[in-house]
N, C-alpha and C positions, 0 to 999 in steps of 0.2 A: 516553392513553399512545400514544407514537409507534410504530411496527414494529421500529423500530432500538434503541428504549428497550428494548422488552420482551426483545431480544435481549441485552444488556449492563445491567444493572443498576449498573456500578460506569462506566460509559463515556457518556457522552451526546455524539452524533454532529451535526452541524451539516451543510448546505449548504454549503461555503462562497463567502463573497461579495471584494465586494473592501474589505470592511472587514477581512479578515483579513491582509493585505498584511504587515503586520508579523511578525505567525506566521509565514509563509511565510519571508522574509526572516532571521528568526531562527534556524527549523529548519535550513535550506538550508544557511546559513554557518556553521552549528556543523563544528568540520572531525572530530569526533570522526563523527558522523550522516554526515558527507561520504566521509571515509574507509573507512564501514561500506557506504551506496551508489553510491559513484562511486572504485571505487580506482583507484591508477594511473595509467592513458592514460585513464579517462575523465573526469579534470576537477577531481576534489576539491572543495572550497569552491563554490559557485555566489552570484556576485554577487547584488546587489538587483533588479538586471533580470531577469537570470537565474530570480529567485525569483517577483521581480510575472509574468514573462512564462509561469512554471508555473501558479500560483495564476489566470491568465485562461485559460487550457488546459483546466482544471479545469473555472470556469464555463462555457465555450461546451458542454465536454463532456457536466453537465448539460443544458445547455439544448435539443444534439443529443440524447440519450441517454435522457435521465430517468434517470439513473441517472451513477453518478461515487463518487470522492473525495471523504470527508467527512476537516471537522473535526476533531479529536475534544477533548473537554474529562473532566475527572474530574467524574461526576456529584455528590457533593456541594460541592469546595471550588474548581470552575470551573476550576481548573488546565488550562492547553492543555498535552493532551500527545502530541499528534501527527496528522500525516495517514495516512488507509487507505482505501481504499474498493476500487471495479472501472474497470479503465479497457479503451475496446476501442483494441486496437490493433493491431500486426503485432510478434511474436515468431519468430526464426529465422526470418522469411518469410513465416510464415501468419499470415494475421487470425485473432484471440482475442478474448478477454475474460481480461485479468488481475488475479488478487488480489496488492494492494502496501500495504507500508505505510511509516511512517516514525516514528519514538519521537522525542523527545526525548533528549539521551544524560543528562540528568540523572534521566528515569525507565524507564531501561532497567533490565530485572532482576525488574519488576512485572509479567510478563504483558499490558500492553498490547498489544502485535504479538497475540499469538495473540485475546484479545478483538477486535482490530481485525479482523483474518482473519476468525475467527468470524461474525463480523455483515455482513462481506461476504458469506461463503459463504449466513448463512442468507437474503437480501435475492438473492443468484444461482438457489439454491432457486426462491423467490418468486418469481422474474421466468421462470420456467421452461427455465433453461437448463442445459443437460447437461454440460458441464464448462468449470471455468476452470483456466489454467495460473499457474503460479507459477513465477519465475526469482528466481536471487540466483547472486552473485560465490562461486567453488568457498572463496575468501577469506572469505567470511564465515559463519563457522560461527555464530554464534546466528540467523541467518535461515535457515539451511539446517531448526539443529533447532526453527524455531518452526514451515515450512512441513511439517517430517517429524512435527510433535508433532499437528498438525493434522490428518491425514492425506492429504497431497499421494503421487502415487508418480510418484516421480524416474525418468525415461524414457530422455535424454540429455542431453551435455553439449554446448552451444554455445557459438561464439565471438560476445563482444561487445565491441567498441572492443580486440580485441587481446587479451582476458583471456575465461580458460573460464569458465562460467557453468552451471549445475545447471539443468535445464529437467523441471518435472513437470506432471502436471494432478490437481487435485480432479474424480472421477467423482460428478456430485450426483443422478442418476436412476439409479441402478441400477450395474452394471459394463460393463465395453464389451464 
């Protein structure tokens, strides 16, 4: 049994490669998923390039990292039903580590976000690090409540592409 497995019983998490191209591409230009991550001035819809050029971001990110955005598929009927994982990055300025994810909008409503969350946070745990942050569009209220149902605490609000944004961190050793 895999780390990620034991984490999610109902989610089975992938590497992904670039055989997922498609997924990627799929998710990305859904404009319902688009709308929910990129409103406004930041883009909506993201082409096919757009999507392959995320999805190798991803791998090199692995490949840098050991760690990244998985997959994710429904563990019995294989269904791909989104991207989540850790990515490092710069938020509001500072270098982090962020938990993100991405549904499907046709299986929104199912608790994937928070199982994706989940098994990032317990895989952040594992790699021994002290906290990740979580951002979403002040716009999007079911990511606000999947990072608030999780236990994220919401710090301040940033500007991103023009649009305020909720900025918190997951405290995973202890409190600050």
């Amino acid at each position: 049994m895999s780390y990620a497995s034991a984490v999610s019983s109902r989610l089975r998490p992938e590497r992904p490669w670039r055989e997922h191209a498609r997924l990627y591409i799929d998710l990305f230009a859904d404009r319902t998923v688009a709308a929910a991550l990129w409103p406004g001035a930041l883009g909506g819809p993201r082409t096919a390039a757009q999507a392959a050029a995320m999805l190798e971001a991803d791998i090199e990110h692995w490949q840098r990292e050991a760690f990244g955005p998985w997959v994710f598929f429904e563990a019995q009927t294989g269904m791909f039903v989104g991207r989540g994982g850790l990515r490092r990055g710069a938020v509001a300025g500072h270098e982090c580590v962020e938990v993100l994810y991405a549904v499907r909008s046709d299986a929104w409503g199912r608790g994937y976000a928070g199982e994706m969350t989940r098994t990032a946070l317990a895989l952040a745990r594992r790699l021994g690090m002290t906290e990740v942050v979580g951002v979403a569009a002040r716009t999007n209220v079911a990511s606000l409540h999947v990072l608030s149902r999780e236990g994220i605490r919401f710090e301040s609000v940033v500007e991103h592409a023009g649009l305020p944004h909720e900025l918190g961190r997951f405290y995973l050793q202890g409190q600050p």
